[in-house]
C-alpha positions as CSV (number, residue, x, y, z in Angstrom):
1,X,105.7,170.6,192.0
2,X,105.8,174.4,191.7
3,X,103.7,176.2,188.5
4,X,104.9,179.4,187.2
5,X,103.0,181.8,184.8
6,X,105.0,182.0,181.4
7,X,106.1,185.8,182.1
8,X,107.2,184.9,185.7
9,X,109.4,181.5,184.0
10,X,111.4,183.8,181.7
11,X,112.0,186.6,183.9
12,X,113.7,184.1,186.7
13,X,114.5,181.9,184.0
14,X,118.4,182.1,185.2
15,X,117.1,181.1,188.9
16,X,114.6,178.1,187.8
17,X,116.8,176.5,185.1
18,X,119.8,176.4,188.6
19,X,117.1,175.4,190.6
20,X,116.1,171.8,188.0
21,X,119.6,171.0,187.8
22,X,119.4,170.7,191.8
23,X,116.6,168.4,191.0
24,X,113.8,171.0,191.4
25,X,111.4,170.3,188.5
26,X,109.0,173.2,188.1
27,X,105.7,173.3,185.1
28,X,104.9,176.8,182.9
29,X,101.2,178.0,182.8
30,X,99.8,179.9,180.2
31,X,96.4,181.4,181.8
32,X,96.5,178.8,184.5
33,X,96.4,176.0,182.2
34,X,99.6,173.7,182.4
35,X,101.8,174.1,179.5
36,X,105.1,172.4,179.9
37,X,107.3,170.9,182.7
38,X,110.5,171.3,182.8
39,X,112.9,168.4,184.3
40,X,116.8,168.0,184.7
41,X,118.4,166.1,182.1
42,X,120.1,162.9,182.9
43,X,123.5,162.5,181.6
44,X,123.5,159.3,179.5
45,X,126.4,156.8,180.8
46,X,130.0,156.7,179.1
47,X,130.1,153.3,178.0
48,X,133.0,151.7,179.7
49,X,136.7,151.4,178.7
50,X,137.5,147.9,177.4
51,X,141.4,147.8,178.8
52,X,142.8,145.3,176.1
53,X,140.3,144.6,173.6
54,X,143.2,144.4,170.8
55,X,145.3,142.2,172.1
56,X,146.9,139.7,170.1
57,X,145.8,142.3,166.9
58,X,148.8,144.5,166.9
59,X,152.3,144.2,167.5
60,X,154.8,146.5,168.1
61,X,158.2,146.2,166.3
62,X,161.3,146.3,168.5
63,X,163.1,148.7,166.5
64,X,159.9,151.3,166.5
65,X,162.1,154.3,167.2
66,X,164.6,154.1,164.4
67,X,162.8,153.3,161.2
68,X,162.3,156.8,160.4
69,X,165.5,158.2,162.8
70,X,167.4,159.6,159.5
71,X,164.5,161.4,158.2
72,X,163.7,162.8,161.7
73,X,167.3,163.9,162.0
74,X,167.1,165.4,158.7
75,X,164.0,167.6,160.0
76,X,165.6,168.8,162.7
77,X,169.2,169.2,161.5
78,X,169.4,169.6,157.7
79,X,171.1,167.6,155.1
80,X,174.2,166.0,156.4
């Protein structure tokens, strides 16, 4: 792993943060004496999609378009 004096970490500081994300770690020195070390985060893992998990818990009425049709109507259009 590579070591890099504090003033030569910030001014390639661009450069080195590209290079961890590639999977480069790299550790600051401050008068030789290691300081820090500086890894990639890991992205944590999106829990998976549970495709039906409410089923059976809703229902849909048949008629879900035209409860509020003469209201919607009356948005659009004005009083009849």
């Amino acid at each position: 792993m590579r070591t890099f004096n504090i003033h030569e970490a910030k001014t390639h500081l661009s450069r080195l943060v590209e290079e961890v994300a590639n999977g480069e770690p790299f550790v600051i020195a401050k008068a030789g004496k290691p300081m820090a070390q500086v890894v990639p985060i890991r992205a944590a893992a999106k829990p998976k999609r549970r495709i039906g998990f409410l089923k059976g818990q809703i229902t849909v009425p048949d008629d879900i378009k035209t409860p509020f049709a003469a209201e919607i109507e009356e948005m659009f259009y004005g009083e009849k």
